[in-house]
C-alpha positions, 0 to 999 in steps of 0.5 A, a space after each residue: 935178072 931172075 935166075 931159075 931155082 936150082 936145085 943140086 942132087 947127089 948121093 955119097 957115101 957115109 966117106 964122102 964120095 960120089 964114085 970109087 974108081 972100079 970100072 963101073 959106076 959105084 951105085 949108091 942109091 937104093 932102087 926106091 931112091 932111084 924112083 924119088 929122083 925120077 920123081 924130082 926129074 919129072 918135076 922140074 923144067 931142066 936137068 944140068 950135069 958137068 961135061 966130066 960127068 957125061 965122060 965119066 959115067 954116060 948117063 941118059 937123064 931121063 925121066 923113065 916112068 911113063 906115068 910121069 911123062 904122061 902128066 907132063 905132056 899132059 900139064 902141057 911141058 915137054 915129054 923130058 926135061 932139057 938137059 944142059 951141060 956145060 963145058 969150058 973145051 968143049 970136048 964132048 963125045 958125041 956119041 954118047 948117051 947124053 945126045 941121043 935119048 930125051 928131048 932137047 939139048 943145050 950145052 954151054 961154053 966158051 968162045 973157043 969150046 963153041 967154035 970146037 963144037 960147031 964143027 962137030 955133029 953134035 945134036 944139041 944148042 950150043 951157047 957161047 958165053 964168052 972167053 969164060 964160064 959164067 953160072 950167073 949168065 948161064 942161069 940168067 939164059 936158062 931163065 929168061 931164053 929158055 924159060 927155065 924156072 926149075 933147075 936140077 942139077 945132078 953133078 958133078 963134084 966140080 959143078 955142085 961145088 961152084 954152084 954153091 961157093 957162088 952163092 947160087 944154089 937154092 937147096 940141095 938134095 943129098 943122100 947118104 949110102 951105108 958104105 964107105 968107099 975109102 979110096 983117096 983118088 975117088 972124086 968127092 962131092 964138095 972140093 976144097 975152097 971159099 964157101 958161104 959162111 954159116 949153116 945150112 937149114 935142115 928142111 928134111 930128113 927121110 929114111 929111103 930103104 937102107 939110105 936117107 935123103 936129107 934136104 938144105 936150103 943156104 942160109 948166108 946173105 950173098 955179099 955186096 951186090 950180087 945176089 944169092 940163093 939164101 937172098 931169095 928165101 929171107 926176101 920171100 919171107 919178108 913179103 910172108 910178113 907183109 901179109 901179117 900186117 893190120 890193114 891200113 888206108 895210110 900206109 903200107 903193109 910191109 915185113 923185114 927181117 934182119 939176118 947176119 952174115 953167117 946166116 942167123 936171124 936177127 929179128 923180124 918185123 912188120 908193119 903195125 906191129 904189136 898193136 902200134 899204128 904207126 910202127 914200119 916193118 924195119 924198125 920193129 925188126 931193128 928195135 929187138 936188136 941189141 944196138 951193141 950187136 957187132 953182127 950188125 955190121 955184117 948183116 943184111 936187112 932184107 924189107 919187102 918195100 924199100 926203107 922210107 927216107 921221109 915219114 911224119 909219124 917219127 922222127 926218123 925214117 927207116 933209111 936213117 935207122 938201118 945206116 945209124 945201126 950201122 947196116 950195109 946191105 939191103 936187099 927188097 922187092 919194091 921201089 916206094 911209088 909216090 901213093 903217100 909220098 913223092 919222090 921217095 928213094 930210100 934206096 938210092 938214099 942208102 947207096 949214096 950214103 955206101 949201102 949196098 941195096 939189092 932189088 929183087 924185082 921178081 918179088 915185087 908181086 908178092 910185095 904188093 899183094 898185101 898193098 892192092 887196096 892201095 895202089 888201086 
């Protein structure tokens, strides 16, 4: 199911940490830094922190500038952002900040954490997700109950770390503070643990008075079927391919791109390319691959309509062609209808033959658009 964009947020100093251990919360932002981040808030449709940071610093989460809620209102969204938290004991004070300023209020839990809570006076939503906390549900219901579409997520060093260990994170915000603090009992940002192979992409750098704000977006391929972040961004720029295509009566315009699982882009290709009219997306993009690549094996194609597994134009469909070059992962947007071919399933060709495929289907929109000619 679709899950909102997340976006994580956090300011560390140039040591690495999120806090120091004083009584009052170390300040790391600058004032002008400050003022971006209200900008962020007001941007997006909810604010998400751990229940640690709700007990450790009592924030309000606001959106303060009136400016800013009056173009929401005026946009026709809620005056605040939700905010959502999300504890496992539900242990939560409800006396603080959190509850009593803003708008509305969600806090997810466990069965038992829930059944602590509903006891309580607290002024919020409370949601169940069973025996455990589970992000992928917890993002599905923010989506799809609550219709969140845009999500900050503001800590703490807990709740950054498995956001981005599960793969789940869209980008991440992260502002470096000229200071140290030193002080090895000081929480961190990012705890130890297995996470995503690769680099991150640098989008943005930006000086902010004495502090730089420097934008990430994930770049490894999720792993089997379970989708991640980094999945959504290289299956948007399939479709961006798609729209490059020459247009044709015959056939579809499709883009692909071949990405290994650290992260690297292997190639990239659409449909009719380079001038060759009967040329699919899959294997241009494969064709500029050393067939001896060992990344191969790792990699992910990600093709905006699902691999054909019949063609007359060449000997081999494309479904053949990404199991011969020993490809276990795709990931599209689009099920083939029957406009030239009926039946087709590459998909479900490729999962016989032990392909994990993953269907996106919150792309199908944008795969079809270079297509409508087509589909009448």
């Amino acid at each position: 199911m679709p899950f909102p964009h997340v976006l994580l947020s956090a300011a560390v100093s140039l040591d690495g940490y999120l806090d120091d251990t004083g009584p009052e919360r170390l300040l790391l932002s600058s004032p002008a830094d400050f003022d971006r981040v209200d900008e962020v808030r007001a941007s997006v449709d909810a604010i998400l922190v751990g229940a640690g940071t709700i007990r450790a610093d009592n924030p309000r989460l606001l959106v303060n500038s009136p400016e800013r809620r009056a173009a929401r209102v005026a946009a026709g969204k809620p005056e605040y952002p939700l905010k959502v938290t999300v504890s496992g004991s539900g242990d939560l004070d409800p006396a603080a900040k959190f509850w009593h300023t803003g708008g509305e209020k969600v806090v997810y839990t466990t069965a038992e954490g829930a059944r602590r809570l509903r006891a309580t006076d607290l002024a919020a939503d409370v949601v169940a997700l069973g025996p455990g906390l589970d992000w992928r549900a917890l993002l599905e219901h923010l989506h799809d109950v609550r219709g969140v579409r845009r999500l900050m997520v503001e800590g703490g060093g807990t709740v950054h770390t498995q956001l981005l260990r599960d793969g789940l994170a869209d980008e991440l915000h992260l502002v470096l503070a000229p200071l140290f603090v030193g002080d090895p009992n000081a929480p961190r940002l990012f705890g130890p643990g297995p996470y995503q192979g690769g680099r991150l992409r640098l989008v943005e750098t930006r000086a902010i008075g004495d502090v730089v704000l420097m934008r990430y977006e994930p770049t490894a391929p999720g792993v089997g079927g379970l989708p991640s972040a980094a999945d959504r961004h290289w299956l948007a720029l399939a479709c961006e391919l798609a729209a490059q295509c020459p247009p044709s009566k015959t056939a579809f315009s499709v883009g692909a791109v071949v990405v290994a699982d650290d992260g690297t882009e292997l190639a990239r290709g659409y449909s009719r390319e380079a001038g060759d009219p009967v040329v699919h997306a899959e294997e241009a993009a494969l064709a500029k691959i050393d067939p001896g690549d060992p990344r191969l094996a790792g990699a992910t194609v990600y093709s905006s309509l699902e691999p054909c597994v019949r063609r007359a134009s060449r000997p081999r469909p494309c479904a053949r062609l990404i199991l011969d070059a020993g490809v276990r992962r795709v990931v599209t947007a689009w099920r083939e209808p029957d406009t030239f071919v009926a039946g087709a399933d590459g998909s479900g060709a490729l999962a016989r033959a032990g392909v994990d495929v993953v269907v996106l289907p919150e792309y199908e929109g944008a795969a079809k658009a270079p297509n409508g000619h087509l589909l009448g």
